[in-house]
C-alpha positions, -999 to +999 in steps of 0.1 A: +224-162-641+208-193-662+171-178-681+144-193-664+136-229-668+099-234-671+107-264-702+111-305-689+138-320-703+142-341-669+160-372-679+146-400-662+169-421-644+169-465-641+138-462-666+146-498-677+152-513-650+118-502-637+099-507-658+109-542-659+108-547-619+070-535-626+059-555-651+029-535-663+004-553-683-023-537-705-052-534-680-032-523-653-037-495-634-005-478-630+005-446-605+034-425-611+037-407-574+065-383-589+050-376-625+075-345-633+072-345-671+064-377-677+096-392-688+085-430-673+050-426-674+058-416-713+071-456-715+046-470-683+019-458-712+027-477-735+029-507-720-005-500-707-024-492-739-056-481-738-074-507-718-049-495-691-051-463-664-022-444-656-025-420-629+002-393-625+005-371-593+030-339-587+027-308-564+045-285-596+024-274-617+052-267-647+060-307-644+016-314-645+016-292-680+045-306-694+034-344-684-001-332-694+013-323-731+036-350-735+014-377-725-016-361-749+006-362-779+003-401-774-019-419-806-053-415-795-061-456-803-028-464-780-027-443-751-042-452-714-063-434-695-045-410-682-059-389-651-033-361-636-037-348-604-019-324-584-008-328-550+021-346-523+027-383-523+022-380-488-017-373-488-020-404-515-050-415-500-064-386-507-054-382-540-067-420-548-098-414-535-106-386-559-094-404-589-124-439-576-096-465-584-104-499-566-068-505-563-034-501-582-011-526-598+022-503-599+037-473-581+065-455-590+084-434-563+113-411-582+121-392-551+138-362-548+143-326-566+137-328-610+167-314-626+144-286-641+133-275-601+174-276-600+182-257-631+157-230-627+172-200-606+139-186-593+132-218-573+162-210-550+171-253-553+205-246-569+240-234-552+257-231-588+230-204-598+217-173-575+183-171-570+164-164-539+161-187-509+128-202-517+132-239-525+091-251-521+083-277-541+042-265-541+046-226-535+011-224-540+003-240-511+038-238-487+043-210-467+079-221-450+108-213-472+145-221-468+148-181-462+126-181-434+151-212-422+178-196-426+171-165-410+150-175-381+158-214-365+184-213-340+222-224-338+209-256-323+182-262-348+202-252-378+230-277-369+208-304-361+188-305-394+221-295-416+237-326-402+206-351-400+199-343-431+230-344-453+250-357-429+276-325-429+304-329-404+306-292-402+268-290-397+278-266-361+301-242-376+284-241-408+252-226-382+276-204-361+282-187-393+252-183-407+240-170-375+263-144-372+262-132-410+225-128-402+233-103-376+246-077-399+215-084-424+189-109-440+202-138-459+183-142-493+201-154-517+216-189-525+252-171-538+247-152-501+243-184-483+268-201-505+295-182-495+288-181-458+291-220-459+326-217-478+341-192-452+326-217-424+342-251-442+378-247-438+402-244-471+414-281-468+380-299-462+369-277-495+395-293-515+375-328-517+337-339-516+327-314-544+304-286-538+310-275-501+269-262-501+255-292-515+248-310-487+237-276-469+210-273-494+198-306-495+186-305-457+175-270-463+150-289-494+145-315-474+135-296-440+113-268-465+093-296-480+091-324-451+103-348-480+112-374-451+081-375-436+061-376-468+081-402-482+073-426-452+034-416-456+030-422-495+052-456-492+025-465-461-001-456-478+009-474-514+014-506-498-020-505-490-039-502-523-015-523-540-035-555-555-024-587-548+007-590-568+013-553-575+044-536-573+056-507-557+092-494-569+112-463-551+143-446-569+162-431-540+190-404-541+207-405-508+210-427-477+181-415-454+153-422-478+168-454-492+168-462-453+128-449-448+123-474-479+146-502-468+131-501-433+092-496-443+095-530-470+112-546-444+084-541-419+059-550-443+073-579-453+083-592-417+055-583-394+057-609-369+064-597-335+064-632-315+099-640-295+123-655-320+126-688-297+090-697-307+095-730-330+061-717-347+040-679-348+013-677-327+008-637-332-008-642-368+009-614-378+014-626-416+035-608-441+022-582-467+054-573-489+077-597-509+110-575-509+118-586-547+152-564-545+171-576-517+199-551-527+190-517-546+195-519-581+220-489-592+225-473-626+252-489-650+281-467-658+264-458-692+239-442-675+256-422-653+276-411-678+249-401-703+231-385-669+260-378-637+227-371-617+217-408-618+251-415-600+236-418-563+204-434-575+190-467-556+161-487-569+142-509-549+112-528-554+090-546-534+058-571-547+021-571-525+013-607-515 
């Protein structure tokens, strides 16, 4: 079992790229919705300088301390102002309100799980490393736990979010299984549930597709934290305090929230609703967004081999009007 993780050394993925689809300018006000420890607010900060504000927001404490360090070690003459605040994306009004900005000029979505949450066994994210089936992003303040999953949704329910969620063809048996493992006694433990998913998967389908649990745990993560739902609220909710010509910029990881971004810019940016016979719009429904990436921008092979974890990444941007 890997010591526990409590140091970021989170490598942060497309930081070029988005930092040039941003286009911060020193007296911008900047959020970072996904601090983690800081690694493109570290960059975002000095582009901002110190008439700028930059505004970082996370639900794990470890990733608040380590940004909170990182970004203090900044020369005092150079560095923004830099307000940290704990919380979800998906209450950003809330979180906005308490930090009295007027409005924001960037927001930076990194979605997903940090590769310290990942690497550090007590969390219960990993199926290389056993640890206990937790998986909360904010244990603090969750209750539900991918344990309490596990052990008490139903066949039905099990399947349905395995395969919604990862999109895991053997979403059914995989539940079967886990349901009747159950019977004999508790699941707890990722290396439990790990090998319950490999004795569901038959031999051959193993072979190919690498880890047979990965896509398992991802809907167990994604189900725990209602990462979906929140994703959808803190894109909603950005779009509205963007100034006029701000940017908002999402780094996806797999096909359903690169499709909750895709879809939410596209209904920003094409809000008309009159029949598409009408020679002019008469609804006055006028566009918000600019969608500046009409296709995602994706890591260059350098990058994914310096980091593999950036291979499934998707960045898209989209401009306020």
């Amino acid at each position: 079992m890997s010591i526990l993780t409590t140091e970021y050394r989170h490598i942060p993925v497309l930081l070029s790229e988005c930092l040039e689809q941003l286009a911060l300018k020193t007296h911008h006000t900047f959020v970072d919705a996904t601090l983690g420890g800081a690694g493109h607010s570290l960059k975002a900060a000095e582009l901002l300088g110190p008439e700028g504000t930059l505004i970082g927001i996370d639900q794990d404490q470890v990733a608040l301390d380590a940004a909170r360090a990182r970004l203090g070690a900044l020369p005092a003459e150079s560095r923004p102002n830099v307000e940290l605040l704990r919380g979800n994306f998906g209450a950003l009004d809330k979180l906005l309100l308490q930090a009295e900005v007027p409005g924001v000029d960037g927001f930076l979505f990194d979605i997903g799980v940090s590769s310290v949450q990942i690497d550090t066994p007590s969390r219960g994210f990993s199926f290389k490393e056993n640890g206990p089936l937790d998986m909360r992003m904010d244990p603090g303040n969750q209750t539900l736990t991918a344990a309490e999953i596990i052990n008490t949704y139903n066949a039905a329910d099990l399947a349905r979010i395995i395969r919604i969620y990862s999109d895991e063809k053997w979403a059914s048996r995989i539940a079967d299984f886990v349901c009747e493992a159950r019977k004999k006694a508790p699941i707890e433990t990722s290396e439990q549930l790990v090998e319950i998913i490999k004795q569901a998967i038959p031999a051959s389908a193993r072979r190919a597709g690498g880890h047979p649990a990965k896509r398992t745990f991802q809907a167990l993560r994604i189900e725990v934290n209602g990462e979906l739902d929140a994703l959808k609220l803190g894109l909603e909710a950005a779009i509205r305090w963007l100034n006029p010509g701000g940017r908002v910029a999402v780094i996806s990881y797999h096909s359903l929230e690169d499709r909750i971004v895709k879809d939410t810019f596209a209904a920003f940016a094409n809000r008309c609703t009159c029949p598409p016979d009408l020679p002019v719009c008469v609804c006055g429904k006028q566009p918000i967004l600019n969608v500046v990436t009409r296709r995602p921008i994706l890591p260059t092979k350098e990058e994914v081999d310096a980091n593999p974890r950036a291979r499934s990444a998707k960045l898209r941007v989209a401009q306020r009007l």
